[in-house]
N, C-alpha and C positions, 0 to 999 in steps of 0.2 A: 504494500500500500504506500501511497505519496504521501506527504502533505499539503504539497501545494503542485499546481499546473501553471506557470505565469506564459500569459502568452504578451508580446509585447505587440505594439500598432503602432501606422504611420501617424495617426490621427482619430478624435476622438470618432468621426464616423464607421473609421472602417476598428475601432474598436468597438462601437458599438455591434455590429452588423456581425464583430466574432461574438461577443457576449452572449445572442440571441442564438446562434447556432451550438454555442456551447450549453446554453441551457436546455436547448431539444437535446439532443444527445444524454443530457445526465437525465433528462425525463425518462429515454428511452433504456436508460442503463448500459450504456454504450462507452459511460467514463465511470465504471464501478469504483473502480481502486485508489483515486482520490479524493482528498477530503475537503478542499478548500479550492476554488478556480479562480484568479486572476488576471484582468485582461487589465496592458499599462497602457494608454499612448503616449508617445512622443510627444513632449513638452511643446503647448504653443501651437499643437498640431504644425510644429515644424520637422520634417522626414531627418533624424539626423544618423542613421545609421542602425543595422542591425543588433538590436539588445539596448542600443541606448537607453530609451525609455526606462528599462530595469533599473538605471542608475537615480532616478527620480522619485523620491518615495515620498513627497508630498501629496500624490491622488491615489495614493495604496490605500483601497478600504477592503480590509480583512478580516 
């Protein structure tokens, strides 16, 4: 089992648009094995590079 899934985005749209497919999926029990899912965007909705967003923990709600 995980604890956490972070998925990181370019922006808060296309983080939204993960968050809603991430939720069908745990509906469907399709993401059994973790416990907590987090989706970050990219500060600013500015694209600054793969993982970035990770580095931003001011919109972490957990």
């Amino acid at each position: 089992m995980w604890d956490y899934l972070i998925v990181t985005a370019g922006n808060e749209a296309q983080a939204a648009a993960y968050r809603m497919l991430l939720e069908e999926r745990r509906a469907l029990g399709l993401i059994p094995d973790v416990d907590k899912v987090l989706v970050v965007p990219d500060a600013k909705g500015k694209r600054i590079g793969s993982g970035a967003s990770t580095l931003s923990t001011k919109k972490w709600k957990v």
